[in-house]
C-alpha positions as YAML, in Angstrom:
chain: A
units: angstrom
residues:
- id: 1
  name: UNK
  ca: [60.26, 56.97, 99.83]
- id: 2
  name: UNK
  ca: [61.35, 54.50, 102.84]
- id: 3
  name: UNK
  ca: [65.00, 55.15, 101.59]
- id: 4
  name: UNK
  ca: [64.14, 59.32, 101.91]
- id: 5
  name: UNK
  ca: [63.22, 58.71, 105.22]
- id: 6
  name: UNK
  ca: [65.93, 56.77, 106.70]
- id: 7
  name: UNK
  ca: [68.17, 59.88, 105.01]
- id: 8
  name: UNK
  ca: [66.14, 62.31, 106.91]
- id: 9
  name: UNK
  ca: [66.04, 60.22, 110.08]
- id: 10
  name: UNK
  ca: [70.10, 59.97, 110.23]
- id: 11
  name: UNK
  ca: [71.48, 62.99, 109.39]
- id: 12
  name: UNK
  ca: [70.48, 64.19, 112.28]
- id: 13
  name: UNK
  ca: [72.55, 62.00, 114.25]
- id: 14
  name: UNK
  ca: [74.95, 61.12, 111.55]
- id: 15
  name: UNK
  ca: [78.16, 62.88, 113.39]
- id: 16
  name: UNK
  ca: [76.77, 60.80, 116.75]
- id: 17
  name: UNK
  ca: [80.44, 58.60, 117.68]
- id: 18
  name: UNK
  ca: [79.01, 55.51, 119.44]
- id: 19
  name: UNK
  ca: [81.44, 52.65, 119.95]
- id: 20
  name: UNK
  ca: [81.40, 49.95, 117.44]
- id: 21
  name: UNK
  ca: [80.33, 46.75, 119.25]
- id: 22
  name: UNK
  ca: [82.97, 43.93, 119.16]
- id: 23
  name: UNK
  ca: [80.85, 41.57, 117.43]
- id: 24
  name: UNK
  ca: [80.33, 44.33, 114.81]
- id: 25
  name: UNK
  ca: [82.41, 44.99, 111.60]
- id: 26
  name: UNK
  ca: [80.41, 48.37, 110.50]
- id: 27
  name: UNK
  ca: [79.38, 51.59, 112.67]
- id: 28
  name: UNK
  ca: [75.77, 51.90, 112.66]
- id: 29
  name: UNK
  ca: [76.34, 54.87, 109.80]
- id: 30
  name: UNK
  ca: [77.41, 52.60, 107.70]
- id: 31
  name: UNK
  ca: [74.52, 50.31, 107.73]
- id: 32
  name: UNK
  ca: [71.61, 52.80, 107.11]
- id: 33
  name: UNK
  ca: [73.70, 54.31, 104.23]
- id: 34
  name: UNK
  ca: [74.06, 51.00, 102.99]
- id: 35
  name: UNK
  ca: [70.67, 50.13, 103.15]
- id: 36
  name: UNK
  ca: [69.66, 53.53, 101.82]
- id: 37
  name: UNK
  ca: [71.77, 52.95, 98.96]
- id: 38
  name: UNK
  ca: [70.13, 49.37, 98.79]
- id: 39
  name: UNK
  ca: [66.86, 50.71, 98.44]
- id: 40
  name: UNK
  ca: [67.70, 53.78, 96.21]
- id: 41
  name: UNK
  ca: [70.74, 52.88, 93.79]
- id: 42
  name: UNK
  ca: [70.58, 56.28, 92.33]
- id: 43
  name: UNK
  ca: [70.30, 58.17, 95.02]
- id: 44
  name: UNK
  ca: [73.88, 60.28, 94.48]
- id: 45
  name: UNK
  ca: [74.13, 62.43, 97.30]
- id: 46
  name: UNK
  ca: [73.92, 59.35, 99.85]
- id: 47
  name: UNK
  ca: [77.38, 57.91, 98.19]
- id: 48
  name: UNK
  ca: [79.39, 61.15, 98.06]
- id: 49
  name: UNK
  ca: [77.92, 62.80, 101.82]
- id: 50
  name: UNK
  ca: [77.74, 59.33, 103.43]
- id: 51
  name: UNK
  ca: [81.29, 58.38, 102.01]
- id: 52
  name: UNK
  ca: [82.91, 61.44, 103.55]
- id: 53
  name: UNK
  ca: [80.89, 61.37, 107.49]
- id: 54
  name: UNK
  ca: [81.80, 58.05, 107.06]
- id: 55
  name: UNK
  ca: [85.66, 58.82, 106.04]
- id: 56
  name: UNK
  ca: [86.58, 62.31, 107.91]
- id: 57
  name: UNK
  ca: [84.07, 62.73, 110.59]
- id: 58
  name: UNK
  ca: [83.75, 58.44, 112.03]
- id: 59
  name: UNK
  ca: [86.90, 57.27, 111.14]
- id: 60
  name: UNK
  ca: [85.43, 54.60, 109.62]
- id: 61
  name: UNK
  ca: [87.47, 53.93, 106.40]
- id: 62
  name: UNK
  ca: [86.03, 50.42, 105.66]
- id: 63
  name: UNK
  ca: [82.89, 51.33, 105.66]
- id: 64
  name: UNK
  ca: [83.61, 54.40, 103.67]
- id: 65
  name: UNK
  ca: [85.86, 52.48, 100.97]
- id: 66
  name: UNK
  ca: [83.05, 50.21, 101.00]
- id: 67
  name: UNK
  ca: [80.13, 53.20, 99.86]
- id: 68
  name: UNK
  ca: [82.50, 54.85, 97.51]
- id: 69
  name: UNK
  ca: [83.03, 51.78, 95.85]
- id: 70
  name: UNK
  ca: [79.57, 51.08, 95.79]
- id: 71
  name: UNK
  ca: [78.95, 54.60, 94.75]
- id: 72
  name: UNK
  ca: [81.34, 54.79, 91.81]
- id: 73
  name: UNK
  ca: [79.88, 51.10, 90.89]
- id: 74
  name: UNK
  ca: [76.64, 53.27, 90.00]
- id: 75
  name: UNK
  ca: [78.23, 56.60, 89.13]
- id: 76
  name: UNK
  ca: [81.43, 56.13, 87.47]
- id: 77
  name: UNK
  ca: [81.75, 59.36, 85.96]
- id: 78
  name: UNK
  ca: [80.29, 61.24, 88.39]
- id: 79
  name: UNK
  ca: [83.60, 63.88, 89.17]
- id: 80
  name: UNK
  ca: [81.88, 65.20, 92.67]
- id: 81
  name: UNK
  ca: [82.20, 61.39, 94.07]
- id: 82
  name: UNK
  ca: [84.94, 60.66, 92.19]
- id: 83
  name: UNK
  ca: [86.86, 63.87, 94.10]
- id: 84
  name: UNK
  ca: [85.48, 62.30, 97.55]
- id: 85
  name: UNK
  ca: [86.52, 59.09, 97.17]
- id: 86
  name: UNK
  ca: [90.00, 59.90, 95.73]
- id: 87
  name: UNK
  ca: [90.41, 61.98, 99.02]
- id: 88
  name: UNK
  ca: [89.56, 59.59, 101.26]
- id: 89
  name: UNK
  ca: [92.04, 56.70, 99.46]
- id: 90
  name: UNK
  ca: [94.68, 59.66, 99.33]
- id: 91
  name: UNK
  ca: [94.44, 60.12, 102.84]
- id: 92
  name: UNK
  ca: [92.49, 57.96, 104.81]
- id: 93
  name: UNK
  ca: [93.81, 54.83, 102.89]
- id: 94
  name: UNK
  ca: [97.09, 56.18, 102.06]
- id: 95
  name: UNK
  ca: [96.86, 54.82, 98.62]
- id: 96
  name: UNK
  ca: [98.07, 56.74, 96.16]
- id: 97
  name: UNK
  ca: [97.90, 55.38, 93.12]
- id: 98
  name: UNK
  ca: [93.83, 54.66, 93.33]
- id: 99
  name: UNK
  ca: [93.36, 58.20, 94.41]
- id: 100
  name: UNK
  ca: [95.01, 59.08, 91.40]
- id: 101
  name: UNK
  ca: [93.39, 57.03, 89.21]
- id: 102
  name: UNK
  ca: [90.38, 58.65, 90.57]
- id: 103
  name: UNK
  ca: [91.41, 62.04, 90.18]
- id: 104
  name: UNK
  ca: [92.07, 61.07, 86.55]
- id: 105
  name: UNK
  ca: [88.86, 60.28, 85.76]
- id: 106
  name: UNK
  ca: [87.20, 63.09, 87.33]
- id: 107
  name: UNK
  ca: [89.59, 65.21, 85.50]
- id: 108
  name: UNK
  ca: [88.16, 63.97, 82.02]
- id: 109
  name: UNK
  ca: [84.43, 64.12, 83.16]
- id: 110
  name: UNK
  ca: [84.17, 67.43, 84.45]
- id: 111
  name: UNK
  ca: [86.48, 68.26, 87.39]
- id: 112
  name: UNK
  ca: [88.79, 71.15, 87.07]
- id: 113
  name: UNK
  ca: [92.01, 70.85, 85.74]
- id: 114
  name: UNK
  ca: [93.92, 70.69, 88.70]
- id: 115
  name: UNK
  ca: [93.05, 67.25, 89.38]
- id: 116
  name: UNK
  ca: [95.65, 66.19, 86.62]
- id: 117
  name: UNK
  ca: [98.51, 67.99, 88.16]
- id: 118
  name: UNK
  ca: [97.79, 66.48, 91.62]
- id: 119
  name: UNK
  ca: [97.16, 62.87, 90.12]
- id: 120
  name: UNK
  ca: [100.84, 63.28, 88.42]
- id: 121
  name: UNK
  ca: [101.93, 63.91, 92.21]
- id: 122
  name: UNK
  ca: [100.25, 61.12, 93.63]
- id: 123
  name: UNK
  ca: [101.45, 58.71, 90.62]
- id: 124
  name: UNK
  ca: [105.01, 59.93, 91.45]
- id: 125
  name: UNK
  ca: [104.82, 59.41, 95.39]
- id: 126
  name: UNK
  ca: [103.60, 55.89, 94.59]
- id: 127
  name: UNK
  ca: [106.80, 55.28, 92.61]
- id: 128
  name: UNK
  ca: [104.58, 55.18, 89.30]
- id: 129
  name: UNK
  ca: [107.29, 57.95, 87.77]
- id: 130
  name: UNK
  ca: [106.02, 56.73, 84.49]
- id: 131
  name: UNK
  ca: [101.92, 57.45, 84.70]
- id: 132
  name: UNK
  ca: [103.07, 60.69, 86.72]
- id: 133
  name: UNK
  ca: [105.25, 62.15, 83.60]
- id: 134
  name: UNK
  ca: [102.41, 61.05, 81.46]
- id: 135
  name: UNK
  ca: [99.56, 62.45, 83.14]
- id: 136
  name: UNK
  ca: [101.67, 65.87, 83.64]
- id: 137
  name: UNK
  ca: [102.60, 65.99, 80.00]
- id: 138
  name: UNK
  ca: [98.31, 65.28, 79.70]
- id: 139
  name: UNK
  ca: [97.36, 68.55, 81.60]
- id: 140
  name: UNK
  ca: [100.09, 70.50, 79.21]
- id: 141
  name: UNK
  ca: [98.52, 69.12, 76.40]
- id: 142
  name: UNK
  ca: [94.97, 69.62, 77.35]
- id: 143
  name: UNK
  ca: [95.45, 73.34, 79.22]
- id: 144
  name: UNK
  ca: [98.48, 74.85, 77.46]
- id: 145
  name: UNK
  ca: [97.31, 78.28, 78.87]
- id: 146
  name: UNK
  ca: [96.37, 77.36, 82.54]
- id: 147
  name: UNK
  ca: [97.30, 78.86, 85.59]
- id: 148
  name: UNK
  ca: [99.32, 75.93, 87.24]
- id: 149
  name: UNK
  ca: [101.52, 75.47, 83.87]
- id: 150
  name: UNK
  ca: [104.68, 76.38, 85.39]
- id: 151
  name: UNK
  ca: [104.44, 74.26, 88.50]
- id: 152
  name: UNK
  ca: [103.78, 71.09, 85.89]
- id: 153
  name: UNK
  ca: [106.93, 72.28, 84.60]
- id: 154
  name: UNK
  ca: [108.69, 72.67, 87.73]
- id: 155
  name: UNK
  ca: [107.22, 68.89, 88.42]
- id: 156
  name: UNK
  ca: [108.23, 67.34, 85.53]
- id: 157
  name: UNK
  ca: [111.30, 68.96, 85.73]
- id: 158
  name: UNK
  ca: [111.90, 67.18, 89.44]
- id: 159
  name: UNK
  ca: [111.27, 63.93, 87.37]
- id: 160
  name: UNK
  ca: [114.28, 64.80, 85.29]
- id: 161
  name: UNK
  ca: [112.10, 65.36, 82.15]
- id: 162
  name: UNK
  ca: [111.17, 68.53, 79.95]
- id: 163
  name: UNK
  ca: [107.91, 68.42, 77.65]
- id: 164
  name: UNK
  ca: [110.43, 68.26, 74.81]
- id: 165
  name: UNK
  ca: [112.82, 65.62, 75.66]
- id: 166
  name: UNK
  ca: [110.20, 63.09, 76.79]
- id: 167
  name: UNK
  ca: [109.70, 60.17, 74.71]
- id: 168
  name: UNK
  ca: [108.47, 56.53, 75.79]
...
C-alpha cells in the first residue's frame, strides 16, 4: 500500500525537470521509483513507465539503465519491458548489441515478430555480422509467410548471404 501511494503521489509530478544537485548521482524520479520498486518487487508497471520518464522524458539514462535492469532482474520475460529497455540501450545508450539481445528475447516471449528483423539490424551495426545473419535466418524460419520477409531478404542479402548459401 505505502509503495501505491508514493506511485500516485509522483506521477503527478513525474515529468517535473528539477536540477540534479551536485552532490547527487540520481534525479529525485529515480529514487521514489527505486524505492517503490523496493517496497513492491512485482509491481510491473513501475519498471517499464518509470524506465521510460526516466529514459525519454529526464534524460536520465543511469537511473533508467539502472530500473530496467532491476526490472528485467524480476521480469525477465516480460516482452512489454523488455521492448522499453531495448529502446532506451538502442538509443539512449547507444548500445546495440544489448538492445538486441533484448529484442531477442522479447521476440520469443510474446513480442511481434518484427523485433527479430530489427535485432538482426542492430547485431549488424554492432559489427556482430554473425548473430545478425543468424537471427535473420531465425525470423525466416519462424514466420516464413510474414509481411517483412522480403526486407529480411533484402538484409541478408546486404550481408552478402542468401537463406540457401548460408552455412556456419
Amino acid at each position: 500500500m505505502i509503495a501505491d501511494s508514493l506511485w500516485l503521489h509522483l506521477l503527478p509530478d513525474i515529468d517535473t525537470i528539477v536540477p540534479k544537485p551536485a552532490n547527487k548521482a540520481n534525479t529525485w524520479q529515480y529514487e521514489v521509483i527505486n524505492t517503490v520498486t523496493d517496497l513492491a518487487p512485482h509491481f510491473r508497471t513501475v519498471y517499464r513507465s518509470g524506465g521510460d520518464v526516466l529514459s525519454v522524458v529526464l534524460d536520465d539514462r543511469e537511473g533508467a539503465t539502472k530500473i530496467f535492469e532491476k526490472g528485467l532482474g524480476v521480469f525477465p520475460t516480460y516482452w512489454p519491458l523488455l521492448y522499453s529497455a531495448a529502446y532506451h540501450f538502442m538509443e539512449e545508450e547507444k548500445n546495440p548489441k544489448k538492445a538486441a539481445e533484448l529484442l531477442l528475447v522479447a521476440s520469443q516471449n510474446g513480442g511481434p515478430e518484427w523485433f527479430i528483423s530489427l535485432a538482426g539490424k542492430l547485431y549488424s551495426e554492432s559489427g556482430q555480422k554473425d548473430l545478425a545473419i543468424r537471427s535473420l535466418l531465425d525470423y525466416l524460419k519462424r514466420f516464413p509467410k510474414a509481411e517483412g520477409r522480403e526486407r529480411v531478404l533484402e538484409r541478408l542479402k546486404a550481408l552478402g548471404v542468401t537463406p540457401d548459401t548460408y552455412s556456419n
